[in-house]
N, C-alpha and C positions, 0 to 999 in steps of 0.2 A: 400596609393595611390602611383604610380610608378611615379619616379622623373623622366621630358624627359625633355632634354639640344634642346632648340629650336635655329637654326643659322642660321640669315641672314643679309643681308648685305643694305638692305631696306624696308622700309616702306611703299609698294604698298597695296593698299587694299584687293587685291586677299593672299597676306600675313600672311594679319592681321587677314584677314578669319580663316585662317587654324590655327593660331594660337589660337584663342577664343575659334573654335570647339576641340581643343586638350585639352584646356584650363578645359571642361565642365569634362574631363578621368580621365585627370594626371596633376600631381604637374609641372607645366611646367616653367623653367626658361630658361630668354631669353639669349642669347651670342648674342649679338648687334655689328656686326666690320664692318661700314659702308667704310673705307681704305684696301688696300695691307696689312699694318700690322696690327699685333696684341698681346697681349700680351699672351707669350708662358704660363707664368705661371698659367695665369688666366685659358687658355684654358686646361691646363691639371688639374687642381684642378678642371673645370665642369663635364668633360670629366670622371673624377675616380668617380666623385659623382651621375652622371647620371645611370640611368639604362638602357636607347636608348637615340640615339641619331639623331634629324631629321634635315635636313639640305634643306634649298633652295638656287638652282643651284650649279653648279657646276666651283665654283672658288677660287680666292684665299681665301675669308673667311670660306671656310669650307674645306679647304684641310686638316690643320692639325687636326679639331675636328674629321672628317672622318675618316682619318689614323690613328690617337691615339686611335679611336675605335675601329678600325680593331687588333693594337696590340695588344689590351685589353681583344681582344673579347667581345668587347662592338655592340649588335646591333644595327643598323642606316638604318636611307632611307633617300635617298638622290632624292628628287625632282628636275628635272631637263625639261629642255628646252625651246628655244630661242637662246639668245646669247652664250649660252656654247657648243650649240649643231648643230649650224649654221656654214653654210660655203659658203659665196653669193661674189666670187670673185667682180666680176661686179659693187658691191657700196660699198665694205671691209666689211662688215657686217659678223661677227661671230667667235668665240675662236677656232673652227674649221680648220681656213686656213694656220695654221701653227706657229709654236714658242713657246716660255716659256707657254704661256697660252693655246695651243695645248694641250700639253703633263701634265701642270699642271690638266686639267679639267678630262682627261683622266684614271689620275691618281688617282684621286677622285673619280669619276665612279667604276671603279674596286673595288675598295678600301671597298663602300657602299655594307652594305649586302642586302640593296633591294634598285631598281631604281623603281621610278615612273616618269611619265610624263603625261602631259594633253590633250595630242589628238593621236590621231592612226599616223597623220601624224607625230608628234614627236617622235614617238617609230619607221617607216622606217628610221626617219634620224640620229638616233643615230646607226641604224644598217650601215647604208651611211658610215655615217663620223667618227663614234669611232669604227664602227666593234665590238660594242657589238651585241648579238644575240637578236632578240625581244620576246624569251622567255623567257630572263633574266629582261624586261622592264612592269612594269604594267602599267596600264592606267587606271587613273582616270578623269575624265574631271572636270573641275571647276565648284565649283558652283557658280551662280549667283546671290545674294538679287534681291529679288522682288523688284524694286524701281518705280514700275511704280502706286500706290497708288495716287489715286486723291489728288490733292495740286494746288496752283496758275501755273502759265502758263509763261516763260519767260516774261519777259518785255525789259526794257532795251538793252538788246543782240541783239535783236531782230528790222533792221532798218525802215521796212514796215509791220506792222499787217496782211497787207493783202495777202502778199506776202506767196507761201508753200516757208519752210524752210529744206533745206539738211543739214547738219551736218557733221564733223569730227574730233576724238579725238586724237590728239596724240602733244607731247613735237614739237615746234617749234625749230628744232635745225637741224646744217646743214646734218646730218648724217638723219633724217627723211622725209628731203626734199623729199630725193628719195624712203628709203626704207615704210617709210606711204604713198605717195603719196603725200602728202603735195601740193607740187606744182602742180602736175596735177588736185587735186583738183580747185583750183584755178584757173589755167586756164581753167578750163571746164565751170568757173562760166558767160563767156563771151559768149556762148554758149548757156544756156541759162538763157536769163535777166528776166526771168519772177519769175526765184527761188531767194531767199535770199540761201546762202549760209555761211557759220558761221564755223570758224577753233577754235577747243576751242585747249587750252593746253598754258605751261608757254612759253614764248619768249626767248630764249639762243643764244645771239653772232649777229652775223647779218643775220640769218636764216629770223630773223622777216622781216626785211629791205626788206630782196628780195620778200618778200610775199607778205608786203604793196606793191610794185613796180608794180609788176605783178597783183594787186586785181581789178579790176572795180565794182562802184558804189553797185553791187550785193553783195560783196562780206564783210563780219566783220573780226577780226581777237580779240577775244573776250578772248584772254590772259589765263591763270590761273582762274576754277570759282571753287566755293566752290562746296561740293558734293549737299547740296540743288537745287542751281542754276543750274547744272548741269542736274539735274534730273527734273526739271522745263522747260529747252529749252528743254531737248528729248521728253516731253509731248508735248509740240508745235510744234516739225519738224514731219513733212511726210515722210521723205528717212535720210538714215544716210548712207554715204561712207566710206569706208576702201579701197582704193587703194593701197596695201600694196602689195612689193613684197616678203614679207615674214612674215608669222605669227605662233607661236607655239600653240598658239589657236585661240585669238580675242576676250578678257572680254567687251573689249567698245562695239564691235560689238553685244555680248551677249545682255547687257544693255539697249541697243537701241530697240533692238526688245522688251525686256519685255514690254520699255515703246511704244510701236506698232508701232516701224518705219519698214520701209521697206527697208532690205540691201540691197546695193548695193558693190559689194566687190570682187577684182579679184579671178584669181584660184590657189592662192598661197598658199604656207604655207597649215595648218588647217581649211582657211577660208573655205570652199566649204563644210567641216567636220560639223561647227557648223550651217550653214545658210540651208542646204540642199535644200530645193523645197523651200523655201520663201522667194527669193527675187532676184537679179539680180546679176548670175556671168557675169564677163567680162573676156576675152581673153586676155586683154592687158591693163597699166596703162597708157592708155593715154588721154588727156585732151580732143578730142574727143568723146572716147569711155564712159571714165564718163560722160560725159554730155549727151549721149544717156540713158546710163543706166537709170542717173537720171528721164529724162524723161519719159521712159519706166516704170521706177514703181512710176511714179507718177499717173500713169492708172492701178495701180495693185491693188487691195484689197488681202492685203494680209498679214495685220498689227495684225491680233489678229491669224493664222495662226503661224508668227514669235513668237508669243510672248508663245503662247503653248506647240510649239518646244522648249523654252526656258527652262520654268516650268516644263516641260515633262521629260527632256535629259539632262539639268546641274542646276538643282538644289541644295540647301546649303546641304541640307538633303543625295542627293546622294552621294556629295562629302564629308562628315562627315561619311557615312556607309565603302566608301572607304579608307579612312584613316584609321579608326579603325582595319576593315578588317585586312589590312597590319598589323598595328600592333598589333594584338592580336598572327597574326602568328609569328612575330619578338620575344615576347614576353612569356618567358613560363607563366604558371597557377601561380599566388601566391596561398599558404594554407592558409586557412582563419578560 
């Protein structure tokens, strides 16, 4: 079995994915450097022992496993985009806009004998802002677990039963406020009182503070929930938002549809890539215009629609045929 040196720098579940499905090929060991540093030794003693080597994003935890394979003549793919590949002056958002982490990401990129990324719109913006060509870039879209399997229904989260519930996932920290919408979320909830509106994700710094401030009687701020719970509320809301002014894909967004909500979600980033015809783009992330949206698909049938498009276009299965794809080419024939 081919030994592949796995490298990332956290533990998101779109990750952890790819790491299982590699899991099922090859003998996969992980290089974990969730800091800037790391130890040089450790990384070159993976690095000589690995036969490829796969990297997610493009920073500083996998600059030198990349480049040591490039000296080596070691092959690697380097999955990339989001934050490495981003450049959104307007709210500092992305490794793109210039400096040490410009030129380090850059240099990584290069470096990797095959790039991937997760939506069409990520492979333009690499051509954008690293001036790689996008026939150097493949595209694989993620896959997404079915999580939308019948189980209980929120409770708790949840402040009026009766009430339809909108949804939005993202880390409560001051850097989301703008680029997830966060806040206009929020203020749209005033807008309209007849929705429960519900902010899941962990509270960082005093993002939360200003959220509470801003919430009316409509609105939860329902913290960090386990993946159960999680998958529990998307069964019980009708609409899920993404006001995001930038997205390299949009997993939550994914998510939501499987379990039949209805998007609602700007024309940013990828979004517009995964939701297609089912659900509600907007023109602008603003606290009125969500709350139209909202309301607008809350007269949509359009929930098992989303949720096919899901099954259909990113599933686990796709993105595991993708993977391999890649690396079978990266990889010669062993004699058996």
């Amino acid at each position: 079995m081919r030994r592949l040196l796995f490298v990332k720098s956290r533990r998101a579940s779109f990750i952890e994915l790819d790491q299982r499905l590699l899991e099922e090929r090859y003998d996969v060991h992980e290089l974990y450097q969730p800091g800037r540093l790391s130890d040089p030794r450790q990384v070159v003693r993976e690095v000589l022992a690995a036969d490829v080597v796969v990297g997610w994003w493009a920073s500083w935890h996998t600059f030198l496993p990349i480049t040591l394979a490039w000296l080596l003549r070691r092959p690697s793919l380097l999955i990339v985009g989001g934050f490495d590949t981003a450049a959104e002056p307007e709210f500092g958002y992305g490794f793109q806009l210039g400096g040490p982490r410009a030129w380090l990401s850059r240099l990584t990129m290069r470096a990797a004998r095959t790039l991937m990324t997760n939506s069409e719109y990520s492979r333009a913006e690499i051509a954008r802002n690293v001036g790689i060509p996008p026939d150097r870039v493949r595209v694989v879209h993620h896959g997404v677990p079915d999580v939308a399997a019948a189980g209980p229904l929120a409770g708790g989260v949840i402040g009026d039963p009766e009430r339809p519930v909108a949804v939005t996932v993202g880390i409560v920290d001051r850097m989301n406020l703008e680029r997830k919408g966060l806040r206009a979320f929020v203020q749209a909830a005033e807008h309209v009182p007849e929705v429960e509106f519900v902010v899941v994700g962990r509270l960082v710094g005093d993002a939360g503070v200003e959220l509470a401030r801003l919430a009316g009687g409509n609105v939860r701020l329902a913290g960090w929930l386990e993946q159960e719970e999680l998958e529990a509320l998307l069964r019980r809301a009708r609409v899920y938002v993404q006001a995001s002014r930038h997205e390299g894909f949009g997993v939550s967004v994914a998510e939501a549809m499987l379990a039949r909500c209805v998007p609602v979600v700007t024309r940013a980033g990828a979004l517009p890539e995964v939701v297609g015809d089912t659900g509600v783009l907007l023109d602008e992330p603003s606290p009125r215009a969500v709350a139209l949206g909202v309301r607008e698909a809350l007269h949509l049938d359009l929930g098992e629609a989303a949720r096919r498009r899901v099954l259909e276009r990113f599933s686990v299965a796709q993105r595991r045929a993708g993977l391999v794809a890649l690396l079978d080419e990266l990889l010669p024939p062993t004699l058996d």
